[in-house]
C-alpha positions in Angstrom: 39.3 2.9 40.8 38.8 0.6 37.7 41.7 -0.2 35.3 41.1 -2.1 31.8 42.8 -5.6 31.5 45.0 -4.2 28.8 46.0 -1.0 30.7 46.8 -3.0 33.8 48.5 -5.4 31.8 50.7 -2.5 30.3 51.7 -1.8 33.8 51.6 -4.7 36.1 51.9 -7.7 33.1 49.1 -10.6 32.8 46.8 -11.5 35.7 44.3 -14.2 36.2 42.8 -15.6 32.9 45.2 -14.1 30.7 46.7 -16.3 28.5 50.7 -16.0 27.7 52.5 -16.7 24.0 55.8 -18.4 25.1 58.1 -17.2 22.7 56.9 -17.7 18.7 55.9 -21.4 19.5 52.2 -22.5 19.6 52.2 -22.7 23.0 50.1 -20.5 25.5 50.0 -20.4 29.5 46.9 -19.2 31.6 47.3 -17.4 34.4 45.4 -19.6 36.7 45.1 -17.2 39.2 46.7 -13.8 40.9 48.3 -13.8 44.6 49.9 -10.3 43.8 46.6 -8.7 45.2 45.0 -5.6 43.0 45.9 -2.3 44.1 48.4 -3.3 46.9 51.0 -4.5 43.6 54.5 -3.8 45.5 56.7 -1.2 43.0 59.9 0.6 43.5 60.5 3.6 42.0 60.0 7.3 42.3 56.0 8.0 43.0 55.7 4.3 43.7 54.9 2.6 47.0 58.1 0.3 48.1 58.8 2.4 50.6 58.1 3.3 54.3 54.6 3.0 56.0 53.3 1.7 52.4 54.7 -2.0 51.2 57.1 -1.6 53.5 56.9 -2.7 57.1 58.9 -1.0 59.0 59.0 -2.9 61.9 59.7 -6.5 60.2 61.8 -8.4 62.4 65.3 -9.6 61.2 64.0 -13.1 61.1 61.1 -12.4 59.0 62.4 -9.8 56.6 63.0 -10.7 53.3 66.3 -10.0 51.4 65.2 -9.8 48.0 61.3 -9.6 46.5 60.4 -10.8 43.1 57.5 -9.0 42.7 54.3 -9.7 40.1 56.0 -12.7 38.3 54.0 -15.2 36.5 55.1 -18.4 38.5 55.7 -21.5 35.7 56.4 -24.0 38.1 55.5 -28.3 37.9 54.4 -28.3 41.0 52.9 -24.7 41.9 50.8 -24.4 38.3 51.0 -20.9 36.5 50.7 -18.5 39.3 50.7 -14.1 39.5 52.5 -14.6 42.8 55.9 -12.3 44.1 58.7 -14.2 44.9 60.4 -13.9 48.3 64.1 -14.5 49.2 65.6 -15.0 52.4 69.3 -16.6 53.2 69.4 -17.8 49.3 66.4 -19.8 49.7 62.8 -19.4 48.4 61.2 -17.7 52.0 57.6 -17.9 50.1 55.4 -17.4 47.1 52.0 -15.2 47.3 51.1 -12.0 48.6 54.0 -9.5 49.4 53.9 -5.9 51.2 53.4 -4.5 55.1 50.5 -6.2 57.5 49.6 -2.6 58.5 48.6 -1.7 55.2 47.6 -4.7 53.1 45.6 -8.0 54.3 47.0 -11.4 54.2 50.6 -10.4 53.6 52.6 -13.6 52.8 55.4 -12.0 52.5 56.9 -9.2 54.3 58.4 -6.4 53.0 61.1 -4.8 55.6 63.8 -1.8 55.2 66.3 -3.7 53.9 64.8 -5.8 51.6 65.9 -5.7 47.5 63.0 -5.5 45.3 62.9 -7.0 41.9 60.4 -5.5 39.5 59.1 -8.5 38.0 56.0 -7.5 36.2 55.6 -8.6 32.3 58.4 -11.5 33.5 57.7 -14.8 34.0 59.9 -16.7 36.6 61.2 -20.7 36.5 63.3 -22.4 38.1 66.9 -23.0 37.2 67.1 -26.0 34.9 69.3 -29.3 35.5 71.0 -30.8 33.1 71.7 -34.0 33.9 74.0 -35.5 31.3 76.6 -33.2 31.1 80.0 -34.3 30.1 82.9 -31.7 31.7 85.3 -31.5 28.5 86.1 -27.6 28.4 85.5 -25.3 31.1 83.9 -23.1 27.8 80.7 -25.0 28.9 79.8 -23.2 31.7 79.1 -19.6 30.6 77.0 -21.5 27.5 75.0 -23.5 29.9 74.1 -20.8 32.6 73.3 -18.2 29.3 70.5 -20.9 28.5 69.0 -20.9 32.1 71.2 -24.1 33.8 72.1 -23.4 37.3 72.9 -27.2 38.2 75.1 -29.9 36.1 75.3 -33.6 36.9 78.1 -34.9 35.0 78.0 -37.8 32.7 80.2 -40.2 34.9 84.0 -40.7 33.2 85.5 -37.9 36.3 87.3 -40.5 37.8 90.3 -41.3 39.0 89.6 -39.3 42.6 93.2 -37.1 41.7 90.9 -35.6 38.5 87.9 -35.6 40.7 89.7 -33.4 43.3 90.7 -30.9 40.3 87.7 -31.1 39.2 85.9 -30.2 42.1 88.9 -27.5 42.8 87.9 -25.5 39.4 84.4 -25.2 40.6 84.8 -23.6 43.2 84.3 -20.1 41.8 81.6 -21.3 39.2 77.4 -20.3 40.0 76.9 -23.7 39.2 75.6 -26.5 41.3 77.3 -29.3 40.6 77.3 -33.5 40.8 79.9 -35.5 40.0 78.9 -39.0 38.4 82.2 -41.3 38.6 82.2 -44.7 35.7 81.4 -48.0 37.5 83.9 -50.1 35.8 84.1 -52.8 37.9 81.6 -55.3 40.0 84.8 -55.1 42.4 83.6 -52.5 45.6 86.8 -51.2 46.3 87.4 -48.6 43.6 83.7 -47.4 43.7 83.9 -46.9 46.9 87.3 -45.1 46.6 85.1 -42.7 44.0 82.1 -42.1 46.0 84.3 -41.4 48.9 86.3 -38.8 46.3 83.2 -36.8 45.6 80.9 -38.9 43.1 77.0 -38.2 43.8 76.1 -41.4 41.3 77.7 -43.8 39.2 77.8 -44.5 35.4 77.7 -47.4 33.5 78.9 -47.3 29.9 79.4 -49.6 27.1 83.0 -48.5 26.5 84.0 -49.4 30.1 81.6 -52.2 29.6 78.4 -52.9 30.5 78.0 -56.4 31.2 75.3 -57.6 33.8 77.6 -58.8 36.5 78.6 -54.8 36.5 75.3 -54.2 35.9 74.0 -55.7 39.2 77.2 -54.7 41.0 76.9 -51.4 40.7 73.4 -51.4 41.7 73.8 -53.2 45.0 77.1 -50.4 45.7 74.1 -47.9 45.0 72.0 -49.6 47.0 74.3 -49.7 50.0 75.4 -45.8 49.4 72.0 -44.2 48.1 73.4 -42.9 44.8 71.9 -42.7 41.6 72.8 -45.0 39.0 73.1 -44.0 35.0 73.2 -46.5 32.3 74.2 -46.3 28.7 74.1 -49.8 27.6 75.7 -52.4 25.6 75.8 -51.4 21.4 78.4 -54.3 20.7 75.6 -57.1 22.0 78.8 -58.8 23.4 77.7 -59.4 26.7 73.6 -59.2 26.2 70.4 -57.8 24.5 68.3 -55.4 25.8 65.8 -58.2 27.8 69.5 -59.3 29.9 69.7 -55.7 30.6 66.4 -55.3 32.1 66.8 -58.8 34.1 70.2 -57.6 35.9 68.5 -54.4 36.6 65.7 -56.5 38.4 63.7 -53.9 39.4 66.2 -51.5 40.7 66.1 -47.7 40.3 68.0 -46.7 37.1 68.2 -43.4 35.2 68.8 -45.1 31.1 70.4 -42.0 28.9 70.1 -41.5 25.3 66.9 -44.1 24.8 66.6 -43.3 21.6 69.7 -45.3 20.9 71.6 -43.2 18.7 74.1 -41.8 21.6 74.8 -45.4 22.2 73.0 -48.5 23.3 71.6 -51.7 22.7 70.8 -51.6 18.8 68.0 -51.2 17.5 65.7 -51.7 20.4 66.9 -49.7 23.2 63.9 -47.6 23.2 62.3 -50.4 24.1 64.0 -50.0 27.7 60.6 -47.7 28.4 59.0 -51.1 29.5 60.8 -51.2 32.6 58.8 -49.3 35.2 62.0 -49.0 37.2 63.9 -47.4 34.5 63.5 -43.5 34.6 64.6 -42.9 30.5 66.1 -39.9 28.9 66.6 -38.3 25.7 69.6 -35.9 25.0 69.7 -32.7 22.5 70.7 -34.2 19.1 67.5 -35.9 18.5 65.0 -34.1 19.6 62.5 -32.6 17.8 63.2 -34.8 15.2 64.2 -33.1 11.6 65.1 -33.5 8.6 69.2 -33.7 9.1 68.7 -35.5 12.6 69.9 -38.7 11.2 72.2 -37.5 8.8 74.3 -35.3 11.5 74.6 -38.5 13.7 77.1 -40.2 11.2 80.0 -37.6 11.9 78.9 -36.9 16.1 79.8 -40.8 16.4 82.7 -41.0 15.0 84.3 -37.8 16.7 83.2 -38.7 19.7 83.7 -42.6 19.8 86.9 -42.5 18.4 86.1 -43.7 15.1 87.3 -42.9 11.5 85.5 -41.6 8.3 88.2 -43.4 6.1 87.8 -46.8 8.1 84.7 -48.9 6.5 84.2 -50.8 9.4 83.7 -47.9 11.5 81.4 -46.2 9.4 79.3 -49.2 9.7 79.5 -49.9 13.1 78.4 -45.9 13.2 75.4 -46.0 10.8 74.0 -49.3 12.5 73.1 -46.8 15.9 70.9 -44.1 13.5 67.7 -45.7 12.7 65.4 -42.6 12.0 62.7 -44.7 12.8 63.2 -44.5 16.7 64.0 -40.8 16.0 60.5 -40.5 14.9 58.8 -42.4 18.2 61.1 -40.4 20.5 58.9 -37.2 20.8 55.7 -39.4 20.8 57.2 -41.3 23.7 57.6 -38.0 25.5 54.3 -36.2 24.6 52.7 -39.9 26.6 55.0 -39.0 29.5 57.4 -42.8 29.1 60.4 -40.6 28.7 60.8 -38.7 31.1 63.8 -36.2 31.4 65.7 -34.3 28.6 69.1 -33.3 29.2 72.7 -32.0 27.0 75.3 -35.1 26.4 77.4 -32.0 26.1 80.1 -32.4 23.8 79.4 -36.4 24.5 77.1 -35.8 21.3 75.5 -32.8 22.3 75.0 -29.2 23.3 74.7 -27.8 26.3 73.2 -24.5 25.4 70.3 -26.7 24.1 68.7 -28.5 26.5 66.2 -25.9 27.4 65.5 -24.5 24.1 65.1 -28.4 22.5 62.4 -29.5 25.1 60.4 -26.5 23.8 60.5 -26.8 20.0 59.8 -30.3 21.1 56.6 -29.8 22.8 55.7 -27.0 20.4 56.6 -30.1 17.8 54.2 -32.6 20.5 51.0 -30.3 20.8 51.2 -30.2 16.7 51.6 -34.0 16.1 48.5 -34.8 18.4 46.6 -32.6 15.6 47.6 -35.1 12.9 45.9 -38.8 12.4 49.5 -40.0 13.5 49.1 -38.1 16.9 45.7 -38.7 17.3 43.8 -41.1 20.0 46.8 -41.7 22.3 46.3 -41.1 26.3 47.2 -37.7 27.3 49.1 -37.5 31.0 48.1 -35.9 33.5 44.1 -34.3 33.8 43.2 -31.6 31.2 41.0 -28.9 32.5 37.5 -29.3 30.5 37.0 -26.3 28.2 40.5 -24.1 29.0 42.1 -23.1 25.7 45.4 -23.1 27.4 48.7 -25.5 27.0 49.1 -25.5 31.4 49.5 -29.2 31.1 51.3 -29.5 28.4 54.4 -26.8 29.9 54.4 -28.3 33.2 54.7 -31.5 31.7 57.5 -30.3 29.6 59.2 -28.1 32.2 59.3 -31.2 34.5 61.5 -32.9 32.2 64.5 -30.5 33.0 63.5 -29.3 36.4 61.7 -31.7 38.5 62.1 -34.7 37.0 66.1 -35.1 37.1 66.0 -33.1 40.7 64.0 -35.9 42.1 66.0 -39.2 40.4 69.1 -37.8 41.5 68.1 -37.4 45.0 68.2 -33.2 45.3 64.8 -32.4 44.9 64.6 -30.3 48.2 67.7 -28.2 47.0 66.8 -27.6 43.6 63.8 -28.6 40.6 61.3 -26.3 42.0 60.5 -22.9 43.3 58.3 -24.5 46.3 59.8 -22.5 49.3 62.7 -23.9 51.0 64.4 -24.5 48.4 67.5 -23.0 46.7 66.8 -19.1 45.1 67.6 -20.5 41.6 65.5 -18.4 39.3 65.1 -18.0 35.6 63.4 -14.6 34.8 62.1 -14.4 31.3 60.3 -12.0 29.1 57.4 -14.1 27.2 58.6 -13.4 23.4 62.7 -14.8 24.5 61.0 -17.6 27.3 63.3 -21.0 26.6 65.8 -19.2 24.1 67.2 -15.9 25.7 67.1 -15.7 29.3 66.8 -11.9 31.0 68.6 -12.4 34.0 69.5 -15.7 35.9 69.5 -15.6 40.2 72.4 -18.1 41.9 71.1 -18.7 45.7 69.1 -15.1 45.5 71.5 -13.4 44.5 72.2 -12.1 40.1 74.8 -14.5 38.3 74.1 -14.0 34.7 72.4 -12.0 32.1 72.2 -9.8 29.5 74.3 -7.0 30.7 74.1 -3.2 29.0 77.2 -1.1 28.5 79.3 -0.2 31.5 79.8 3.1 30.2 76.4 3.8 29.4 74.3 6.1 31.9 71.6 3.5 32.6 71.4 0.1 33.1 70.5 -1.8 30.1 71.9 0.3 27.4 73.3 -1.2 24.2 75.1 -3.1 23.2 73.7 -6.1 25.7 75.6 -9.0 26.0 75.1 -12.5 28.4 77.8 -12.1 30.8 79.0 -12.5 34.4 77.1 -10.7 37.3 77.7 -10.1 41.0 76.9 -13.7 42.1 79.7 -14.9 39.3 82.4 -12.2 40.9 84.7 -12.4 43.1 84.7 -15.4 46.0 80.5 -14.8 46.3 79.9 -18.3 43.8 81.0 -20.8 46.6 78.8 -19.2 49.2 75.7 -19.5 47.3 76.8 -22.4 45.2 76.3 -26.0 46.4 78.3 -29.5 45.6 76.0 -32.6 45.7 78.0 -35.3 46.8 77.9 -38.9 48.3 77.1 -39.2 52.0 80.4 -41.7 51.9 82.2 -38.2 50.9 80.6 -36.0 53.3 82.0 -38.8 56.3 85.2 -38.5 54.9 85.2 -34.9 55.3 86.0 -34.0 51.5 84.9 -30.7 52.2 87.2 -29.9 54.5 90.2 -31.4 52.4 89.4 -29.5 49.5 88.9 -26.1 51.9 85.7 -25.4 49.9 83.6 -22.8 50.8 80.7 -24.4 48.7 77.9 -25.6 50.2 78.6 -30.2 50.1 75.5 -31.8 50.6 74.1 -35.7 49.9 72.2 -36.5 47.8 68.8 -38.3 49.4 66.2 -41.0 48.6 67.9 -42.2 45.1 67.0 -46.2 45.3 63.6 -46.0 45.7 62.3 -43.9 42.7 60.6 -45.2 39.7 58.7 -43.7 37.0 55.0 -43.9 38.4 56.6 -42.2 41.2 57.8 -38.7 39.2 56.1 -36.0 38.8 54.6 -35.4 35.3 56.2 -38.2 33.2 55.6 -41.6 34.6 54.1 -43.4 32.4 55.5 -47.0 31.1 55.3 -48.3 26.9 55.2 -51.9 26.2 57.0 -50.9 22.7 57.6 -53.1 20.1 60.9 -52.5 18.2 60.9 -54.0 14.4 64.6 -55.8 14.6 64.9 -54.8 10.8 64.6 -50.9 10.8 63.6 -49.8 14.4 59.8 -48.8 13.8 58.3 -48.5 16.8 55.0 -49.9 17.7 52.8 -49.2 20.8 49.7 -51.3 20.9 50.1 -52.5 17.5 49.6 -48.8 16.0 52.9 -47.3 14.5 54.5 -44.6 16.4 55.7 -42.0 14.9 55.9 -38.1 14.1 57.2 -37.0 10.6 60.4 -34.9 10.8 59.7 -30.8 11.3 60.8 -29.0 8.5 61.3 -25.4 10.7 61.1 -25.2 14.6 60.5 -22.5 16.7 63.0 -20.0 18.7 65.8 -20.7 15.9 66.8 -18.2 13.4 64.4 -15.2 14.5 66.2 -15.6 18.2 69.6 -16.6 16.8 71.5 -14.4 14.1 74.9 -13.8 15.7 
C-alpha cells in the first residue's frame, strides 16, 4: 500500500525530507531522516495496533519493557540532529531513541513495546529537551509555574542563596517542585572557610558579583576553592572600575574555567567593554533576556530595570548616571552577531535580577529568527558561520541546533550535569518538551518531569474529554502530591553530598554532584565555541571584530509576540 506525503503527513506528521515552520519565525527544520519505520508506526487507539501480538510484545521482560513510548516525534536535539524517531522511557530516564514495537512483528525494534507500557501519541509533535536556565535568581516562589509553562525543567540560581540557614529553606521549599535545581552560593571572600561552609550547605557553584565585590584576589580565590571542589564558577564583574578593568579581570582568571553573565554589560559589568571578555577562550559568556534581540526600547527599558534592581533612585542624579553609563546600545547591537558566530554561548533569564524567566526560550528564538535575517543584510554578510552547513539543503538544521544548544546543552555541560540533563541522548533524565510546530518556543503542549506529565495546557475537568476548553497551563500528575521529589533531582556539591545533606534535610529528591566543571572551555562546547578578539570603542561601545563594525540594527517586530500572546 502507497500513501501520499501529505496524507501520511495528515496522519503520522512530517517524515524524512519534510521541512518544519517553527512557529511564525523564518525558521524551518528538515527531517533528516525517519527511525519510526513505514507501516509498523506504533498507535493507540480503537482499530489501531498498540496492542497485543501487534506493537506489543507480549513477552517483554520487566527489564526491557518500557514505561512510557513517545511515539513518531520529530527529535530537535544538539546532539542527535532532527530525527522521526519514538521516544522510550524507562525508570525516568531516556531507555532509547529509534524504532519502537514487538520483535515478532517488526524488524530492528529499538525499542520494545510490552503490556504495561504508556504510549504517547506523538505524531505532528516535535519533542526537546527541557531547557536550563542558568541565571535564575529565586525572589518569589511565583517563578516556578512561569518558568516550567515556557519549557524549563532545571534552574541554576544566580548565586546570593547564602547564608546555609536560607540555603536549607531554600532547598526545603523545593522539595515538592518538578524542577531540578542548583544552588549557586556568592563568593564574598578569598577566605576558604565560609565557601566551604556553603558548598558543604548545598551550593553546586559559586558567584562572584560586583556588589559583594569583585576584586581579583576574590577573583583567583574563588577559582582555586572551585578548583579544589569541582564547582562551577559565575562572574559578574566589576562596573565601579574600583579594583580593575576588564584586562585585570581576564589575568586573575588566568585561564581558569569561568561561566561570565550578562556580557553585554548592561546587567552589570566592567563598562563599556565587557563584551570584550569573548576574547578569553576560558571564559564560557552569556547573555540574559532583556537584551536580546535587540529593539527599539532595549535601551530605553534598561534605565528603570537598574535602578529597581540595584537599589537606585529616579530622583537621585548621581544614580541615574551611574545607571545610564551601563546602556550603550552599541554593544546591544553586536550582542546577537556575537551569538549567530557562536562567541556567546548560552542564553539564560536573570529573573527578576533584570529579567524574565518565562523568556528565555522564547528570546533565543526571535533572536535566531532576528540572526538568519541579519546575515541577509551587507551588515551580516561575509562573517564565518559555525559549525558545517550541508551543501544545497534549504533548511535552518544548523542554525536550531546551534540555537537550542544555548539553553540545553551548552549550560548542562559548564555546570557539570550534562549526563543528567541538556539532551535527550539515552540515559539521561526523561525531561521532555512536546510541542506542536505553529506554538514551538512560545506555548509548550505538555512538559514530562523524569517521564512522567508535570505541566501543560490542561482542558476543563468537567468537560467529557480531555482537552476541552477553556485550556489553561497548569499543574499535572508529576506536580501532585509527594511524586515531584521522586522524579526531581538537586545538583549539589560533592563537599554536600559527604556531609550527608540529603539525609539532614530528609529529602526524597534525587542529590547528585555536579561533575567535570574545571576543565571546560569554549572550544570544548558543543555548538558555540568560538572566541572574538573584539575591539570596544571606549567612547560609545561600538564593537569591532576584525576592523569591520559589528552590528545588527534594532528589529522593529519579532516573532511569537502578540499573535501567541493576547491574555
Amino acid at each position: 500500500m502507497r500513501t501520499s506525503r501529505q496524507e501520511y503527513a495528515l496522519r503520522f506528521g512530517p517524515t524524512a525530507g519534510d521541512r518544519i515552520r517553527l512557529g511564525d519565525t523564518d525558521l524551518r527544520v528538515r527531517v533528516e531522516r525517519d527511525d519510526v519505520g513505514y507501516g509498523d508506526e506504533p498507535v493507540w487507539g480503537y482499530a489501531k495496533n498498540f496492542r497485543s501480538r501487534q506493537a506489543q510484545f507480549d513477552r517483554a521482560p520487566a527489564d526491557s519493557e518500557l514505561d512510557m513510548l513517545i511515539a513518531g516525534v520529530v527529535v530537535i536535539d544538539p546532539f542527535l540532529g532532527v530525527v522521526k524517531a519514538s521516544i522510550g522511557i524507562k525508570d525516568g530516564r531516556i531507555a532509547g531513541i529509534g524504532r519502537a514495537g514487538s520483535p515478532d512483528v517488526t524488524a530492528g525494534v529499538d525499542l520494545t513495546i510490552g503490556p504495561s507500557t504508556w504510549p504517547v501519541n506523538g505524531y505532528g509533535l516535535i519533542a526537546t529537551t527541557g531547557a536550563i536556565d542558568s541565571h535564575v535568581h529565586l525572589l518569589t516562589p511565583r517563578l516556578i509555574p512561569v518558568a516550567l509553562a515556557s519549557g524549563v525543567t532545571t534552574l541554576i540560581t544566580a548565586g546570593f542563596e547564602e547564608p546555609p540557614y536560607a540555603m536549607d529553606k531554600t532547598l526545603r521549599a523545593f522539595e515538592f517542585l518538578p524542577v531540578n535545581l542548583g544552588l549557586q552560593a556568592s563568593a564574598r571572600t578569598g577566605l576558604p572557610g565560609p565557601v566551604e561552609r556553603v558548598l558543604a550547605a548545598g551550593a553546586c557553584g559559586l558567584k562572584i558579583h560586583e556588589d559583594w565585590g569583585a576584586y581579583p584576589e576574590i577573583i583567583d580565590a574563588t577559582l582555586g576553592l572551585a578548583d579544589a571542589h569541582d564547582v562551577t564558577v559565575c562572574l559578574h564583574t566589576d562596573g565601579l572600575h574600583e579594583s580593575c578593568e576588564l584586562d585585570d579581570t581576564i589575568a586573575a582568571i588566568g585561564g581558569r574555567a569561568v561561566h561570565a553573565y550578562h556580557v553585554e554589560g548592561a546587567g552589570g559589568g566592567h563598562v563599556p567593554d565587557l563584551i570584550g571578555i569573548t576574547r578569553a577562550p576560558s571564559v564560557v559568556c552569556s547573555s540574559t533576556t532583556p537584551t536580546v534581540p535587540y529593539g527599539l526600547a532595549t535601551a530605553a527599558e534598561h534605565l528603570d530595570m537598574i535602578l529597581m534592581v540595584h537599589g537606585g533612585s529616579a530622583a537621585s542624579p548621581d544614580d541615574v548616571a551611574a545607571a545610564l553609563d551601563r546602556i550603550h546600545p552599541a554593544t546591544m547591537a553586536a550582542e546577537g552577531p556575537l551569538h549567530d558566530l557562536g562567541a556567546i554561548s548560552i542564553l539564560n533569564s536573570d529573573s527578576q535580577g533584570m529579567g524574565r524567566i518565562g523568556e528565555t526560550v522564547r528570546r533565543t528564538w526571535q533572536l535566531a529568527h532576528h540572526m538568519k535575517r541579519w546575515r541577509e543584510t551587507p551588515a551580516g554578510s561575509g562573517w564565518p558561520v559555525p559549525g558545517a552547513d550541508p551543501a544545497g539543503q534549504p533548511d535552518d538544521n544548523r542554525r536550531v541546533l546551534q540555537y537550542l544548544a544555548k539553553y540545553t546543552a551548552e549550560p548542562a555541560r559548564v555546570h557539570g550535569i550534562e549526563e543528567e540533563v541538556g539532551s535527550l541522548r539515552p540515559g539521561r533524565l526523561a525531561d521532555i518538551v512536546l510541542w506542536r510546530p505553529a506554538l514551538f518556543g512560545v506555548r509548550p503542549e505538555l512538559v514530562l518531569k523524569g517521564g512522567w506529565f508535570a505541566w501543560g495546557a490542561l482542558g476543563s475537568g468537567n468537560a467529557t474529554v480531555e482537552g476541552a476548553e477553556p485550556r489553561r497551563y497548569g499543574a499535572h500528575w508529576a506536580a501532585t502530591g509527594t511524586a515531584a521529589p521522586a522524579l526531581c533531582t538537586t545538583f549539589v556539591s560533592q563537599a554536600a553530598i559527604d556531609a550527608g545533606l540529603r539525609r539532614q534535610l530528609g529529602s526524597s529528591r534525587q542529590f547528585l554532584a555536579v561533575r567535570g566543571t574545571r576543565s571546560v572551555r569554549r572550544d570544548g562546547l558543543v555548538a558555540n565555541t568560538a572566541t572574538a578578539a573584539v575591539e570596544v570603542d571606549p567612547a560609545d561601545g561600538t564593537v569591532a571584530l576584525g576592523g569591520r563594525v559589528l552590528r545588527a540594527e534594532p528589529v522593529r517586530e519579532v516573532p511569537l509576540n502578540r499573535r501567541y500572546l493576547l491574555g
